[in-house]
N, C-alpha and C positions, 0 to 999 in steps of 0.2 A: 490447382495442386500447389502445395509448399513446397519449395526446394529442399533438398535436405540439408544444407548449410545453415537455413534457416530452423528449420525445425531441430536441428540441434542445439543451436543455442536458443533457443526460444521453443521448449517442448510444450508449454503449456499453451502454443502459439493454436495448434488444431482445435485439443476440446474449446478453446476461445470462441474457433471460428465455426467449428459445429452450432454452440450454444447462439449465436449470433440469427446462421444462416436457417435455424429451426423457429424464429420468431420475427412476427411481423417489427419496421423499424418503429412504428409507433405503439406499440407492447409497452406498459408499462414493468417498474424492475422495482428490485429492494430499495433499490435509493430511491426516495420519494420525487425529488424534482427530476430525473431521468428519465427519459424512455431507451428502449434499444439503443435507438437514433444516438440519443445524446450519448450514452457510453463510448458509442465508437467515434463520435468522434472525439472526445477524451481521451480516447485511447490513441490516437491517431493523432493528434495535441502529443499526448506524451513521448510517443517511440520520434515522431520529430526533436520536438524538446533533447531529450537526452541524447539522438546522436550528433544533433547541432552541437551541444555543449563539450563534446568531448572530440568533436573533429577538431573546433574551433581549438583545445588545449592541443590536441595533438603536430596544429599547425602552427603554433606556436603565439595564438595568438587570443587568448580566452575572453569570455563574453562571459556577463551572468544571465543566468535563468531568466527568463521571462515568465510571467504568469499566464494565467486561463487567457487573456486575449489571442496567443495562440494558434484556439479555436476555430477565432474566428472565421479566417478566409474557409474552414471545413463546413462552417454551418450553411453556407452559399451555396455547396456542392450539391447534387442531384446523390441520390443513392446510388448508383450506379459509379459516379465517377468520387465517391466518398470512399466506398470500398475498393476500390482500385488505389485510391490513397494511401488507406490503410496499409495495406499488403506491402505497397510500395516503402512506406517508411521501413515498416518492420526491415525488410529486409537493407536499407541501408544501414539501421543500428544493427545490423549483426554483420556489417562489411566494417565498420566504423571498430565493431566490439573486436572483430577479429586482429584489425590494423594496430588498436592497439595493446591488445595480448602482446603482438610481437613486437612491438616499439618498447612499452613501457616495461618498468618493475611493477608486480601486483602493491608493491605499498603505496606507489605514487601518490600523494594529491591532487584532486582535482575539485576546483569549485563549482560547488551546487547549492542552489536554496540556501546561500547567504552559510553555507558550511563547508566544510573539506570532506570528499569524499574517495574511495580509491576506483582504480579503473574497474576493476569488474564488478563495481556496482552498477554500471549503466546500464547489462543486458540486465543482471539479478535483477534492477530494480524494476524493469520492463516486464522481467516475467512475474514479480510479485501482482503488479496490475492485472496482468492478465489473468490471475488466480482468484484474485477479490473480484474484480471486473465481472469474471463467470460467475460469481455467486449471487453478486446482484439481479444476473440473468436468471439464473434458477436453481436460487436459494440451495440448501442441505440435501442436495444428492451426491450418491454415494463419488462422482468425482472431486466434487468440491470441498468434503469434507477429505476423503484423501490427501490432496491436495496443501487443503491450511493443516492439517498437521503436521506435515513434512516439519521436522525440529528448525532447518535453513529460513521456514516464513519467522517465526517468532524470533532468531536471530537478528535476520534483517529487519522488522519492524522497530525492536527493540534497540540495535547497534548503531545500524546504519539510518535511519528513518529518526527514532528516538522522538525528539523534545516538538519537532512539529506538531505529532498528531495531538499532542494535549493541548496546543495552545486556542484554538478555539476554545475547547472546551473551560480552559482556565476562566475565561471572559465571563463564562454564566455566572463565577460563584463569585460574592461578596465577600471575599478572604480579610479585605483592611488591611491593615499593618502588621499585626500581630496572628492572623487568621491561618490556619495550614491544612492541607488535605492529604495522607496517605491512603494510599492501597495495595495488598499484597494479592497479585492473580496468581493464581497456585494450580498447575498440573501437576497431579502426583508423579513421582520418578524424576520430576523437573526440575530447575533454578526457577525461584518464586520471578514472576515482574514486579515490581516496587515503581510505581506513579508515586509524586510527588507534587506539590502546587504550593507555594506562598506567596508574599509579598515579592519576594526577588524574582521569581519564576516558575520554571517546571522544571523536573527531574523525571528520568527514567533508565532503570534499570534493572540487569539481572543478581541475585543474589540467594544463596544457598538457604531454604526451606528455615521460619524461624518465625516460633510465635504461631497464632490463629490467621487465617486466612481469609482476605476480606469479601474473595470470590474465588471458590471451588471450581473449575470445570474441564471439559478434556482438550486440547494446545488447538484443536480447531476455533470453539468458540471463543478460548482468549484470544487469535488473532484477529478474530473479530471485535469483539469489544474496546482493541486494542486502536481497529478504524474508525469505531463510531457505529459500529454493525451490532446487530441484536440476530441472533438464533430462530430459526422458528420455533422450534419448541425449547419453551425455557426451562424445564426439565434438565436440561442437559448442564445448566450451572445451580449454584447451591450459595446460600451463605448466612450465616450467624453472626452478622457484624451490626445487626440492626437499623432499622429503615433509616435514620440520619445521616449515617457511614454511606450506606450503600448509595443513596440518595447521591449523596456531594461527590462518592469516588465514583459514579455512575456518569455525572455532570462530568465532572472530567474527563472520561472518556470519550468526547465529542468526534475524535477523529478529524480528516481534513472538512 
C-alpha cells in the first residue's frame, strides 16, 4: 500500500506501480534498450537523484546531479529487494518535497543538470517520469494518454526540462556553421512548441499559434515526440512540411 502522503504528491505514483506489478521484469517496453527491470530501476536512480539534490541544497550544502551511474548499485539488487528500493526512495522525495514546500520560496533556485531549477520541480519532475515511464510500460491506453495531456506535462517539458531533450538529438544532424532546424508542434487551442537547432545550439519554446505547422497532433503525442517517443498509431499526428522538414525536425526530437 502507498501511504497517502505519498500518493498525494506523487498521484501518478499507483497506475506506475499497477503498470509495473502486471508485467514480468524482463517484458520488454517502448523504449527499445529497456525492459521492465530497467525502467524501474531508472526510476529508482531518479526519485534518489532528486531528493539527494534538494536535501543536499536544503542543508545548506549542494551537490551537482550525477548521471545514470546512479544505477548502478540498483542493477545488483534481486527484484524483490529492487522494489522495496523503489518504494522507499519515492517516499523520501516526498519527505524531502514536503521539507521544502515549507522551508523555501516556490521561486528559489536550485541546481540541476548543470541549470537552475525551482523547488517544486523536484516531485513535478518525478511525477512527469512516472507518466512517460508508464507509457513505455503500455504504450496509448486510455491512462496514459489522459495523463500526457494534462496541459502541466507539455509545461514542464517544455519550461522546466527544455534544451536537454534536443541535445541528443542535435548530434544526428550535420547543421555546419550556417545550417538551422525549426519546428512548430501545434495542438490546436494551444501555444505552438518551437524547437530550434543551429551552430550555437538548441532552443525551445512556447509561442502563440503562427504560420503552418510542422507537426499537427493532440498535446499527448507532442509530449511525446517531444521525449523521443513515437505513437502507436501515427494517425494521431499530421503534417505538410514535407519529407526534408519533417525528417531533420523529427531528428531533433531524439529526447534523452
Amino acid at each position: 500500500m502507498i501511504p497517502s502522503r505519498v500518493e498525494e504528491t506523487l498521484p501518478e505514483l499507483a497506475p506506475f506501480v499497477h503498470a509495473v506489478q502486471g508485467r514480468r521484469p524482463d517484458d520488454g517496453t517502448w523504449c527499445e534498450a529497456w525492459t521492465v527491470r530497467d525502467v524501474l530501476i531508472h526510476q529508482t536512480g531518479n526519485a534518489e537523484e532528486l531528493a539527494r539534490v534538494l536535501r543536499a541544497f536544503l542543508e545548506g550544502s549542494p551537490v551537482e546531479t550525477r548521471g545514470f551511474e546512479r544505477e548502478a548499485p540498483y542493477r545488483r539488487l534481486p527484484d524483490s529487494e529492487l522494489w522495496a528500493a523503489f518504494m522507499s526512495r519515492c517516499e523520501e522525495l516526498t519527505e524531502v518535497a514536503a521539507a521544502a514546500a515549507q522551508d523555501l520560496s516556490p521561486g528559489t533556485e536550485v541546481r540541476w543538470t548543470g541549470r537552475t531549477v525551482t523547488a517544486p520541480f523536484f516531485a513535478e519532475h518525478m511525477r512527469e517520469e512516472l507518466i512517460l515511464h508508464r507509457w513505455d510500460l503500455t504504450g496509448d491506453d486510455r491512462t496514459a494518454v489522459q495523463a500526457l495531456n494534462e496541459p502541466w506535462m507539455t509545461e514542464h517539458s517544455v519550461v522546466s526540462v527544455g534544451r536537454p531533450l534536443l541535445a541528443k538529438g542535435r548530434t544526428r544532424l550535420d547543421l555546419g556553421p550556417d545550417g538551422r532546424v525549426e519546428g512548430r508542434l501545434r495542438t490546436p487551442g494551444t501555444d505552438d512548441v518551437v524547437v530550434t537547432a543551429d551552430a550555437d545550439g538548441t532552443g525551445i519554446r512556447l509561442a502563440a499559434p503562427e504560420g503552418p505547422a510542422t507537426i499537427e497532433s493532440d498535446a499527448a503525442v507532442r509530449v511525446l515526440l517531444l521525449w523521443g517517443r513515437r505513437p502507436a498509431d501515427p494517425n494521431r499526428w499530421h503534417s505538410s512540411a514535407g519529407p526534408e522538414t519533417l525528417l531533420r525536425v523529427r531528428a531533433l526530437l531524439g529526447g534523452y
